[in-house]
VEXDREN-2710 file (C-alpha; in Angstrom, 1 decimal):
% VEXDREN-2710
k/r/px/py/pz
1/UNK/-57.8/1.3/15.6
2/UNK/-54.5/1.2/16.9
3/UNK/-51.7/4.0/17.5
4/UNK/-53.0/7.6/15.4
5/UNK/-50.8/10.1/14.7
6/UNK/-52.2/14.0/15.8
7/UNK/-54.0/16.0/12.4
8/UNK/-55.3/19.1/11.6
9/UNK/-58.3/19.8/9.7
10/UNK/-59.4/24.0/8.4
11/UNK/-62.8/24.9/8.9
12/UNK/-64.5/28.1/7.1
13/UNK/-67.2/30.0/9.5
14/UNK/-68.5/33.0/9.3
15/UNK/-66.4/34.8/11.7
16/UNK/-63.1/33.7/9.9
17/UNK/-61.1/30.9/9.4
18/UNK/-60.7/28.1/11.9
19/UNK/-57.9/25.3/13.1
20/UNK/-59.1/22.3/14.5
21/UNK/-56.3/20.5/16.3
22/UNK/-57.2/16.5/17.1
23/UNK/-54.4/15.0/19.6
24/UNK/-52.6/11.8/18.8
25/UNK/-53.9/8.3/19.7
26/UNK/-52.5/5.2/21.3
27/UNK/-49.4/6.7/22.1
28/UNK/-49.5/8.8/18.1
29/UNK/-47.1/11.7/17.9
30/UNK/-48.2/15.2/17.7
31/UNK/-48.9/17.5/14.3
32/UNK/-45.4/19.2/13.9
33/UNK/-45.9/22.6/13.9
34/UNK/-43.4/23.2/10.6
35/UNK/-46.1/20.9/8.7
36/UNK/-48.7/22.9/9.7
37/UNK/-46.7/26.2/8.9
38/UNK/-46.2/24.6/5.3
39/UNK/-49.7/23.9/4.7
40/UNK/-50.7/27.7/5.9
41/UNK/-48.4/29.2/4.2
42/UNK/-49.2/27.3/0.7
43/UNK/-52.8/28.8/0.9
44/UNK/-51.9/32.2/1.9
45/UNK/-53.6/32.1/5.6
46/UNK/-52.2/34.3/8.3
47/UNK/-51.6/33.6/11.6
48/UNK/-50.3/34.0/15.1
49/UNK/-47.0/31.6/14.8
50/UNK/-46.3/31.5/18.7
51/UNK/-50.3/31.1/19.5
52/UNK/-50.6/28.1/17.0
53/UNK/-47.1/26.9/18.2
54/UNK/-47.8/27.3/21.9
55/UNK/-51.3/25.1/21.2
56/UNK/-49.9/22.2/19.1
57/UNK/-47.2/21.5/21.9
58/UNK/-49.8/21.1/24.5
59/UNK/-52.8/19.8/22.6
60/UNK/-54.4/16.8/24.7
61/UNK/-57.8/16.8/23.1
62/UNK/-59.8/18.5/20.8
63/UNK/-58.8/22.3/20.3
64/UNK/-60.4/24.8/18.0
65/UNK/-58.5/28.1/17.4
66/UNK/-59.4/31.6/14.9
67/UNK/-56.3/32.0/12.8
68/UNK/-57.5/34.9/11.3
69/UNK/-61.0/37.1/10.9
70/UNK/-60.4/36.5/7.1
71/UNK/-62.6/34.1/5.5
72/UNK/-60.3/31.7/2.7
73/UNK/-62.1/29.8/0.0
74/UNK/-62.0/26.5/1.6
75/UNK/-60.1/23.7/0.0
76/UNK/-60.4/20.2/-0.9
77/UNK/-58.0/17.1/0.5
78/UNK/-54.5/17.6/-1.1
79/UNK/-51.4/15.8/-0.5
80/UNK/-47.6/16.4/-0.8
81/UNK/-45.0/13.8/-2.5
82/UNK/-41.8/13.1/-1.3
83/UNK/-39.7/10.9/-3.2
84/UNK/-36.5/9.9/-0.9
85/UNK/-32.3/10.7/-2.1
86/UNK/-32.1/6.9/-3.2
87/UNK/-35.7/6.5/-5.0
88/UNK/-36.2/3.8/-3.1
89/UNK/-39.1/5.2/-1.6
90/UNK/-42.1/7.6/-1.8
91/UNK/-43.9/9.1/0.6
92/UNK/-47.0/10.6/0.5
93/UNK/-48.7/13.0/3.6
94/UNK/-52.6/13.3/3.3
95/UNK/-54.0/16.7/4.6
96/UNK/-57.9/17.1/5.3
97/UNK/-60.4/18.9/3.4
98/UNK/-62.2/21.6/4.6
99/UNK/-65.4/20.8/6.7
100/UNK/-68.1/20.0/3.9
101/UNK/-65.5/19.9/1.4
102/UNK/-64.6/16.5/-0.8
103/UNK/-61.6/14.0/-0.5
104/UNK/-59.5/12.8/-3.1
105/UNK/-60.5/9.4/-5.1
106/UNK/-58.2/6.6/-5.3
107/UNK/-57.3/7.7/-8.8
108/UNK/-56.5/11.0/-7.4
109/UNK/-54.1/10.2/-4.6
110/UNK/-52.7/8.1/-7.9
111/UNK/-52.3/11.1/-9.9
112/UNK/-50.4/12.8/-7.3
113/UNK/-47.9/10.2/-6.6
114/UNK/-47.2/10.5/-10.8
115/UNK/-47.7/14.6/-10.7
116/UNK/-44.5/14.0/-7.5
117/UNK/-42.5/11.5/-10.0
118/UNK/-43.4/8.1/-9.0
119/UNK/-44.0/5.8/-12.1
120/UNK/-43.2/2.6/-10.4
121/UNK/-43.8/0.3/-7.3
122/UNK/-47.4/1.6/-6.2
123/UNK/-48.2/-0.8/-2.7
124/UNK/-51.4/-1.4/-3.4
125/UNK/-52.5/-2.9/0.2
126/UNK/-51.3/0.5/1.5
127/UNK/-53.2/2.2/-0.6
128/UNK/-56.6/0.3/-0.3
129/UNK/-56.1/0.6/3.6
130/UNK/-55.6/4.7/2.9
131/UNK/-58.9/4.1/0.5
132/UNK/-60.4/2.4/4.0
133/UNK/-59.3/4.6/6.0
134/UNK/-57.6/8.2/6.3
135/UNK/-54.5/8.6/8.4
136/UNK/-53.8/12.4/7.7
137/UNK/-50.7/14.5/8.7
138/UNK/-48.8/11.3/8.7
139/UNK/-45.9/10.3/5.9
140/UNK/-47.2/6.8/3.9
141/UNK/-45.0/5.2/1.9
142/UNK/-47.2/4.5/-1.0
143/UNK/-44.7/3.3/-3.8
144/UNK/-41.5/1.3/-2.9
145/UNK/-39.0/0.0/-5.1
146/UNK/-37.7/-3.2/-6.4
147/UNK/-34.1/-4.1/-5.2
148/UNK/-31.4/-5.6/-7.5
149/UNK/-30.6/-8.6/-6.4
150/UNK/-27.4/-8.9/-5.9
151/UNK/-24.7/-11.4/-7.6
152/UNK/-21.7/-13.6/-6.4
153/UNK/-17.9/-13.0/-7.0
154/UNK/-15.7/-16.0/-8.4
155/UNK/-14.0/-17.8/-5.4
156/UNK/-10.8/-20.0/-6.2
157/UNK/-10.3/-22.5/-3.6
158/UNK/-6.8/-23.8/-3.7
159/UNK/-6.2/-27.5/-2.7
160/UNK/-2.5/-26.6/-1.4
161/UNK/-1.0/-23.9/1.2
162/UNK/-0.9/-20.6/-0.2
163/UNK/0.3/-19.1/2.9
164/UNK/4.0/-17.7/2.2
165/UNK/3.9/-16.3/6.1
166/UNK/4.0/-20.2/7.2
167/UNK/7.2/-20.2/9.7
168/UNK/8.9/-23.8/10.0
169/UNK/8.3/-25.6/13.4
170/UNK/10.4/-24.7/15.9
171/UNK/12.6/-27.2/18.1
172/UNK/12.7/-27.3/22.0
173/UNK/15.8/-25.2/22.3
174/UNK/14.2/-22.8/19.9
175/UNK/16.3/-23.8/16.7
176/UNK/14.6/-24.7/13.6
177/UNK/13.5/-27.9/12.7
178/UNK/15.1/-28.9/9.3
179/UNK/13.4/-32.3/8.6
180/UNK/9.9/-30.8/9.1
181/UNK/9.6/-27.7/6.9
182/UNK/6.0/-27.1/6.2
183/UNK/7.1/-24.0/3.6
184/UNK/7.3/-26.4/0.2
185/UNK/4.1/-28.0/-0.9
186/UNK/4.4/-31.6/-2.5
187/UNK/2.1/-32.9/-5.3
188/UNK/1.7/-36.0/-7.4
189/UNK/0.6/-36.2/-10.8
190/UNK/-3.4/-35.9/-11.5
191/UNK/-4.1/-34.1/-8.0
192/UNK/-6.4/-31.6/-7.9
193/UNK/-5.0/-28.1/-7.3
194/UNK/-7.7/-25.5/-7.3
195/UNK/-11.5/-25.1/-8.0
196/UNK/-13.1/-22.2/-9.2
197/UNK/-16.6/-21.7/-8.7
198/UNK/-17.9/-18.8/-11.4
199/UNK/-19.1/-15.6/-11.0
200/UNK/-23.0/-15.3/-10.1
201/UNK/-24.6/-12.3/-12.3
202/UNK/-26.8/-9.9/-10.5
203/UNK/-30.0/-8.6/-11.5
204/UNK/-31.1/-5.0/-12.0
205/UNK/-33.9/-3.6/-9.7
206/UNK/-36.0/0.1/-10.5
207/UNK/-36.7/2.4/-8.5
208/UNK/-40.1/4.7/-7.7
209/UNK/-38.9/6.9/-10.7
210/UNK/-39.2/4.0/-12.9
211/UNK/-34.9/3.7/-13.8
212/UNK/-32.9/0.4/-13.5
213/UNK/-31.1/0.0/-10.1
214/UNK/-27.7/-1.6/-11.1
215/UNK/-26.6/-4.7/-8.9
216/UNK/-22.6/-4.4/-7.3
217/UNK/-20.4/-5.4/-9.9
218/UNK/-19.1/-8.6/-9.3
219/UNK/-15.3/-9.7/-9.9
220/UNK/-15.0/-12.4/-12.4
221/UNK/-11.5/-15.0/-11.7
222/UNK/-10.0/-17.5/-13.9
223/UNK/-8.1/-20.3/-13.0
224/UNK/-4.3/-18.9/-14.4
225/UNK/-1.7/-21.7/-14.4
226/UNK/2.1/-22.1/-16.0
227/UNK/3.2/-25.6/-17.2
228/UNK/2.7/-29.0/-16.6
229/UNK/-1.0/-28.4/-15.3
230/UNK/-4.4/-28.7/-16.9
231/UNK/-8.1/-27.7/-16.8
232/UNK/-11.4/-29.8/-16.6
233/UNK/-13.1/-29.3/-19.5
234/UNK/-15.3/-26.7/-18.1
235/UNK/-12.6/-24.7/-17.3
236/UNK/-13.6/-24.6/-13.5
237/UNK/-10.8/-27.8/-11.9
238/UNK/-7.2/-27.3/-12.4
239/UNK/-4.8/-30.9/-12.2
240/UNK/-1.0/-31.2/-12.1
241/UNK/0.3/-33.1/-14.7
242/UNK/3.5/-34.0/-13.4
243/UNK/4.8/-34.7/-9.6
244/UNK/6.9/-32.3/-8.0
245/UNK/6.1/-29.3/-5.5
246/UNK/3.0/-26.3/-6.4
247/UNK/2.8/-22.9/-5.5
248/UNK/0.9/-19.6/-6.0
249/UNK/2.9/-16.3/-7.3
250/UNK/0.7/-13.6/-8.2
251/UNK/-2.6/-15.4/-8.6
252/UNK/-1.0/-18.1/-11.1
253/UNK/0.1/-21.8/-10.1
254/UNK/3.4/-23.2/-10.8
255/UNK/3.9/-26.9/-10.6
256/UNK/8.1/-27.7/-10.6
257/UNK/9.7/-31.0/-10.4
258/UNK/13.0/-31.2/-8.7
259/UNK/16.3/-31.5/-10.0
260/UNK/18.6/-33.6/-7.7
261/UNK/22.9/-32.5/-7.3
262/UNK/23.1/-36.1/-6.0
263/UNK/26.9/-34.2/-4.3
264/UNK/28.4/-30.9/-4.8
265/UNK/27.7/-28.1/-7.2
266/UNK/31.0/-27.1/-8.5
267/UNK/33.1/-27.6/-11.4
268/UNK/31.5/-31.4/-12.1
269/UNK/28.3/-29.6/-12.3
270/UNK/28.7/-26.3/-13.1
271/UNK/26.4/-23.7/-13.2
272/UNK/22.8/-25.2/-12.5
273/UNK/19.8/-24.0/-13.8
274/UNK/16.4/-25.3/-13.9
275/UNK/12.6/-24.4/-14.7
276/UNK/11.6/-26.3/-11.3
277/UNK/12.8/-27.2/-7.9
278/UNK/16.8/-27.7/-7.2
279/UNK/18.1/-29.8/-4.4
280/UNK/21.8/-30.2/-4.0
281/UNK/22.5/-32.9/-1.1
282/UNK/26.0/-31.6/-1.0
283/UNK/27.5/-28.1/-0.9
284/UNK/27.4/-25.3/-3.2
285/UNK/31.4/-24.3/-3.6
286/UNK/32.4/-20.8/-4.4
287/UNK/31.8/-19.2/-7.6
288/UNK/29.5/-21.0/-9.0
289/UNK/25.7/-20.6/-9.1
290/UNK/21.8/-21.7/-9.2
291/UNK/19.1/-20.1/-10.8
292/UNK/16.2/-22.2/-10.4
293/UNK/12.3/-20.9/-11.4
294/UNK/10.8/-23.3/-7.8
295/UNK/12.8/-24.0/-4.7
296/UNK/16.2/-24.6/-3.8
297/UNK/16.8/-26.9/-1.2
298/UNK/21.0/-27.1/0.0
299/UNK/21.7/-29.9/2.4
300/UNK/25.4/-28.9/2.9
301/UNK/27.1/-25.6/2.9
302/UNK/26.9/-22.2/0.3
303/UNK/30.2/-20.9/0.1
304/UNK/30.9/-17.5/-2.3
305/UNK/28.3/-18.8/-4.5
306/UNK/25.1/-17.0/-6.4
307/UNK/21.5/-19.0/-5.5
308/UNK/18.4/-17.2/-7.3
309/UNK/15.1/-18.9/-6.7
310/UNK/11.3/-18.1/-7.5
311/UNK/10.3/-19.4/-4.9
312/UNK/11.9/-20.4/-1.6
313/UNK/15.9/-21.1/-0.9
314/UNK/16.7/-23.5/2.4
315/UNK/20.1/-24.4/3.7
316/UNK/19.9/-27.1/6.5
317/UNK/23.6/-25.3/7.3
318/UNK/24.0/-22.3/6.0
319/UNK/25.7/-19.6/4.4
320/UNK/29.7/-18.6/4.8
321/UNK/29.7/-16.2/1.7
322/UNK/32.8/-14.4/1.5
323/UNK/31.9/-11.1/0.7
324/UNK/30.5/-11.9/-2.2
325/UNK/27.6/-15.0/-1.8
326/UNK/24.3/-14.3/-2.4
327/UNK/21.0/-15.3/-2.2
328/UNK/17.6/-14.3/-3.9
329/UNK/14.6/-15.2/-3.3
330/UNK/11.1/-14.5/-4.5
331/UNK/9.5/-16.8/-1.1
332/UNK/11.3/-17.0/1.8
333/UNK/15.0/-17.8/3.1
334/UNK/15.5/-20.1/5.8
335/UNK/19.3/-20.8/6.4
336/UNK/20.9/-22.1/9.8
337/UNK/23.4/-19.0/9.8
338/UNK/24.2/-16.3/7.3
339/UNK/27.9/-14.5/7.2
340/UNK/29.2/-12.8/4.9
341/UNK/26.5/-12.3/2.0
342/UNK/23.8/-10.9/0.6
343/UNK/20.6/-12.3/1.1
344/UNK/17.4/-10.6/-0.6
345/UNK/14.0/-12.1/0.4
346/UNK/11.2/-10.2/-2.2
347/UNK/8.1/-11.1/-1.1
348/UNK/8.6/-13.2/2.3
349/UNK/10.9/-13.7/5.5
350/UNK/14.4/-14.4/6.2
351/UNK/15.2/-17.1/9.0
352/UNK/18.3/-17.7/10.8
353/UNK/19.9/-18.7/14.0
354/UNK/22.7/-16.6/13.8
355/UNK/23.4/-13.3/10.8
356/UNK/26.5/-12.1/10.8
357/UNK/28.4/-9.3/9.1
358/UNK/25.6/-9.5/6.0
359/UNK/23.5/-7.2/4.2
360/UNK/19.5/-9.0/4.3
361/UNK/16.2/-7.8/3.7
362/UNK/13.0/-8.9/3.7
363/UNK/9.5/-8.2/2.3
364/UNK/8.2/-9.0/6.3
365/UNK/10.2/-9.7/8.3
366/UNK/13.5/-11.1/9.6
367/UNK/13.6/-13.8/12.7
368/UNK/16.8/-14.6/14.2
369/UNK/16.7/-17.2/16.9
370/UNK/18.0/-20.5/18.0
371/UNK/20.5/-21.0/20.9
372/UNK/22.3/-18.3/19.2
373/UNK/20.0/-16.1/17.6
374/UNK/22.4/-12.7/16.6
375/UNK/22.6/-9.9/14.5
376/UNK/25.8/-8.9/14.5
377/UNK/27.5/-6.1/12.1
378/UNK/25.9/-5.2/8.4
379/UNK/21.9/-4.1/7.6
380/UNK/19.4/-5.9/8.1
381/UNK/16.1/-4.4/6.6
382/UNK/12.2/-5.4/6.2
383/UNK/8.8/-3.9/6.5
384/UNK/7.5/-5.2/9.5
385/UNK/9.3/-6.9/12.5
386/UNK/13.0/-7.9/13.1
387/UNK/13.3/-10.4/15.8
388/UNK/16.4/-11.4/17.5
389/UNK/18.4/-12.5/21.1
390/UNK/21.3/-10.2/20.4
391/UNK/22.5/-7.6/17.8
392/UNK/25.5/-5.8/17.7
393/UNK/28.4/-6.9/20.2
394/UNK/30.3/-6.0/23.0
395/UNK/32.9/-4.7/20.8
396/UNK/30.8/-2.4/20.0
397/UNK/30.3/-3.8/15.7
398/UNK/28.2/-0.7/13.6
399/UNK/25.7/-2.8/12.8
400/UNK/22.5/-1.6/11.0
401/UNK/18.6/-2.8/12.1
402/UNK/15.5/-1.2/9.6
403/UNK/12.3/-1.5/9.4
404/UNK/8.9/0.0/8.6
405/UNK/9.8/0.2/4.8
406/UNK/9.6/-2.2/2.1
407/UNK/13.4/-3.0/0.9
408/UNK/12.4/-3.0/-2.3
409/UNK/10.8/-0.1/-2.4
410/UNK/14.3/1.9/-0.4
411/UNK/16.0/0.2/-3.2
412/UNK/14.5/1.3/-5.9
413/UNK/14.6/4.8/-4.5
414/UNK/17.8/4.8/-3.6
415/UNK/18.8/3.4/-7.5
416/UNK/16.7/5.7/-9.2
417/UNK/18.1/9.0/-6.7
418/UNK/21.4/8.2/-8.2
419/UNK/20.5/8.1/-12.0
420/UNK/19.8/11.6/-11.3
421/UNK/22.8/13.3/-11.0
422/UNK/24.0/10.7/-13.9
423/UNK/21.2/11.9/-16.9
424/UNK/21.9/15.8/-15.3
425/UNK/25.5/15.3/-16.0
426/UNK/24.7/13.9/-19.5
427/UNK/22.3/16.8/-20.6
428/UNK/25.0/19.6/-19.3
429/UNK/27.3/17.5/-21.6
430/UNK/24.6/17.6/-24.5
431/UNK/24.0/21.4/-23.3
432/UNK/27.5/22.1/-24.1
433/UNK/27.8/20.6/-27.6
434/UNK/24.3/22.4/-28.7
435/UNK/25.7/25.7/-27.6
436/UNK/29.5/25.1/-29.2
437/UNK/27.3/23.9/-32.4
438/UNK/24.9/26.8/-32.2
439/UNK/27.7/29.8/-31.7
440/UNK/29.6/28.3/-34.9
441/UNK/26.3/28.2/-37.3
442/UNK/25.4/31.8/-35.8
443/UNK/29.0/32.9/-36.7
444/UNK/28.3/31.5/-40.4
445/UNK/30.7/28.4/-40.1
446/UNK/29.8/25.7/-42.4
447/UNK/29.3/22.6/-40.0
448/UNK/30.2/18.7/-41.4
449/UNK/28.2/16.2/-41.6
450/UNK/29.0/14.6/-38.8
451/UNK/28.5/17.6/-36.6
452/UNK/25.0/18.3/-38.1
453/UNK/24.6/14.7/-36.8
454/UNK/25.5/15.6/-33.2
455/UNK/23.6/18.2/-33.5
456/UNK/20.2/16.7/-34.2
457/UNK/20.9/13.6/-31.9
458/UNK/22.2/16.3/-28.7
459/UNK/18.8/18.2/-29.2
460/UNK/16.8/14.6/-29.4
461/UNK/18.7/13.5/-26.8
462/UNK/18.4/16.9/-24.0
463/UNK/14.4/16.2/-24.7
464/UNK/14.7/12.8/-23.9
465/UNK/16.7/13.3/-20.6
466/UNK/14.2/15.8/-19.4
467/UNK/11.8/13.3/-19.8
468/UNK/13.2/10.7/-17.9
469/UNK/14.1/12.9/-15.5
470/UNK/10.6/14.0/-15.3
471/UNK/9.6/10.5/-14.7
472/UNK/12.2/9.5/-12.0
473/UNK/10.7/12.4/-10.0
474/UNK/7.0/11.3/-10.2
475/UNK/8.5/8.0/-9.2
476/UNK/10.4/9.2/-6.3
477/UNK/7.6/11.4/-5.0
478/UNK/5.6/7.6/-5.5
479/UNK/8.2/5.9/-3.6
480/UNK/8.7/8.6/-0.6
481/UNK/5.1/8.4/-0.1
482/UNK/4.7/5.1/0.2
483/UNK/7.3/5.0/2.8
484/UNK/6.0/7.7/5.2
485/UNK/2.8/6.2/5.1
486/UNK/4.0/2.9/7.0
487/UNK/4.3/3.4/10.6
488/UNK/3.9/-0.1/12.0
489/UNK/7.6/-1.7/12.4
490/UNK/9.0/-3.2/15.3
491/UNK/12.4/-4.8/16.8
492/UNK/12.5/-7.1/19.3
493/UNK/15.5/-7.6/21.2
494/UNK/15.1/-10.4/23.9
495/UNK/18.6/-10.6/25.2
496/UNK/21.1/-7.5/24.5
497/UNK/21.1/-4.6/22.3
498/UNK/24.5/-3.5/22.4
499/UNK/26.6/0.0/21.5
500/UNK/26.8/0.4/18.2
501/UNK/23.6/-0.6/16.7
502/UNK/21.8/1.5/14.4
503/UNK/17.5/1.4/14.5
504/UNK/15.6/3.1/11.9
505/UNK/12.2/2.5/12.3
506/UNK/9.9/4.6/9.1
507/UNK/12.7/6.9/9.1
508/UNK/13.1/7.6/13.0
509/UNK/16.4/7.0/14.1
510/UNK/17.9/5.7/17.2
511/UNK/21.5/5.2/18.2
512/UNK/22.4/2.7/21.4
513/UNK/25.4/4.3/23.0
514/UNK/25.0/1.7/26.1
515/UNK/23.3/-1.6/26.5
516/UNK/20.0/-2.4/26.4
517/UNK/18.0/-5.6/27.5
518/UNK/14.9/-6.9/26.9
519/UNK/13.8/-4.0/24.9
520/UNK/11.6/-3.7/22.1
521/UNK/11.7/-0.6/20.0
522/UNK/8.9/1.1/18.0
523/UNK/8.2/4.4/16.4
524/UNK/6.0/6.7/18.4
525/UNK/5.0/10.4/17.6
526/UNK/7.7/10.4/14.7
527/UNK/10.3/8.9/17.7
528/UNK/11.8/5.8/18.2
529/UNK/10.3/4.8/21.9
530/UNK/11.5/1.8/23.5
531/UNK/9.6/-0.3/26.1
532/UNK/10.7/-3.5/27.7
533/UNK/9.8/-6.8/26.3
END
């Protein structure tokens, strides 16, 4: 018979009405006693709580006991429904009849699993072993319902590196390898790019109530590409149409080809600007500049010159900028030294051996290494991890190390703190001319044209200021949000930190007013705290 969980059964005698406690079997639990106290209580029969309490806990076999001298009509089998939170299942708990009194019929127990709410998923085999055989004062699930079944999300699987994090290999004496730059992805013409493989619809379930059960929305992906690439006529294989280098901004493929500066960019050139990759096997000379929508690639020296790229800019030698160089990239920035210049990584890293007297940031981070490998004077800003043997220098150079917030983001902020005071200075300046206006048509003055003019235009244009005012604060609370909320930045300083260096880290500050080595400085408990590395 197996394991039987303890019932209860009310019997009807002439000296009152009786409880007939039967013990569990086969290791069966007992009869709860706030079942039993439900059950009572529904038909109105009183009892001594702690007596019956007292005998369910320590019933071992069967136990009879008065719960009162009254004598209750005596009731048929009944049942209770319980449908659970989700409606994925329903329960129903069978309760005895009365000696001498009838059971419930398999239609019935039916009707009460429709009276509780069920209208779908009845388990028939449960319910012809209930029909076989009575299991009382024990929860059945009699109705069970079915589950959606679940769909598949598009996956794009990309036939190139995607990974903008990728960090050129690194030489012996811990300089960068030049000739073996992983960071720029080659293709030829007809190779497969990407393959998407579609979104899988679900299908709906119901639950014991008889509603759909909605399967997880699944996300649906297309294959989004720029030029010189097509689809498979099924939309679901992507091909380069040209040969050149591939890469992946913001979901979307770009294939470039490469322009070649077979020398110098400079006045033979002048300005370049390209739709795909640049490489210049010369230098790039002062005041002129690139602007390329791939890679630019710079086999000599960038003097004072502009270099824009969308995706990444390497100089095999470097940067001397002159205070006025500069170099923006969406990728990342590898250059064998930086002096001098601005360098603005968006979305990646900066790498160096050596940054001198520059302002750089970076959407991660910056890694100065090398036999060099010093940060010395300027800022030098990204979100995660600055990395370098020395900063500052024993002449004790201000020089500025941040992290913990996006450089973009402290950018924008710091632009949009300034239009502030600007568009208030413009609407007391607007403020003024309504007022002058306003006092002369009060004192009756018959106003020009033109002045009606500045009138209407001061009025539209106070509105307008408070609205944009309005907006750069909503923006700014944005901004400051998103900058307390990172807490995660690091700078590691293998060799020396020296006096003068500056370390914000999530807006903790830290000032080294005496050497440090080997240290490695992190925020802790809105501190910087410094350990050794």
């Amino acid at each position: 018979m197996g394991q039987v969980n303890g019932y209860f059964q009310i019997s009807i005698r002439d000296n009152g009405t009786w409880i007939v406690l039967y013990p569990p079997k086969e290791g069966g639990k007992q009869v709860r006693f706030d079942m039993a106290d439900a059950f009572l209580t529904k038909w109105r029969i009183g009892y001594d709580k702690k007596i019956l309490s007292d005998a369910l806990a320590k019933v071992t076999e069967k136990t009879e006991l008065r719960l009162t001298a009254e004598k209750i009509h005596p009731m048929d089998e009944s049942a209770i429904v319980v449908i659970d939170s989700n409606h994925l299942n329903a329960e129903i708990t069978l309760f005895p009849p009365a000696e001498g009194r009838s059971s419930m019929s398999r239609d019935e127990i039916i009707g009460e699993l429709v009276r509780g709410g069920v209208k779908y998923g009845l388990v028939e085999p449960k319910l012809d072993a209930l029909m076989a055989e009575r299991v009382y004062c024990t929860p059945i699930i009699l109705a069970k319902a079915t589950l959606p079944i679940e769909g598949k999300d598009a996956k794009i699987t990309y036939h190139f590196n995607t990974d903008l994090t990728l960090k050129p290999k690194m030489l012996d004496d811990g300089s960068v390898d030049f000739h073996t730059l992983d960071t720029i992805c080659p293709v030829r013409a007809g190779d497969l790019l990407a393959e998407l493989e579609p979104a899988v619809q679900g299908r709906p379930g119901i639950d014991v109530c008889g509603k759909p059960i909605r399967p997880m929305k699944v996300n649906n992906l297309v294959l989004r590409h720029a030029n010189r690439i097509h689809l498979s006529e099924d939309g679901l294989k992507m091909y380069s149409d040209v040969s050149g280098h591939v890469s992946l901004v913001d979901d979307k493929v770009f294939v470039s080809d490469t322009y070649e500066v077979a020398a110098d960019v400079d006045s033979s050139t002048g300005d370049v600007v390209c739709e795909g990759n640049v490489e210049v096997k010369g230098n790039v000379r002062t005041g002129f500049k690139i602007d390329a929508k791939g890679d630019v690639i710079v086999h000599g020296v960038v003097e004072g010159a502009e270099i824009q790229a969308g995706g990444q800019i390497i100089l095999m030698r470097g940067i001397q900028g002159m205070s006025r160089g500069k170099l923006i990239a969406n990728g990342n920035i590898i250059s064998k030294f930086i002096e001098s210049a601005e360098v603005i990584s968006k979305y990646g890293y900066v790498q160096s051996e050596a940054i001198m007297h520059s302002q750089v940031s970076a959407k991660t981070d910056v890694i100065v290494g090398g036999k060099k490998g010093f940060i010395t004077g300027g800022s030098t800003r990204c979100s995660q991890m600055i990395e370098a043997k020395t900063v500052g220098s024993n002449m004790g150079t201000t020089t500025l190390l941040e992290v913990g917030v996006d450089p973009t983001v402290a950018e924008e902020y710091r632009r949009l703190e300034k239009q502030v005071p600007e568009l208030e200075a413009e609407r007391e300046s607007c403020t003024q001319n309504l007022l002058l206006l306003a006092k002369k048509l009060k004192q009756g003055e018959q106003l020009p044209v033109d002045k009606l003019l500045l009138l209407k235009s001061s009025q539209k244009r106070v509105a307008e200021i408070d609205n944009e005012i309005e907006e750069i604060d909503k923006r700014l609370d944005e901004l400051q949000e998103d900058m307390e909320m990172k807490e995660n930045g690091m700078i590691r300083v293998s060799q020396t930190a020296y006096s003068g260096c500056k370390i914000t880290i999530s807006g903790a500050v830290y000032y080294v007013k005496s050497e440090l080595s080997h240290a490695r400085f992190v925020k802790e408990r809105g501190d910087v705290k410094i350990d050794a590395y």
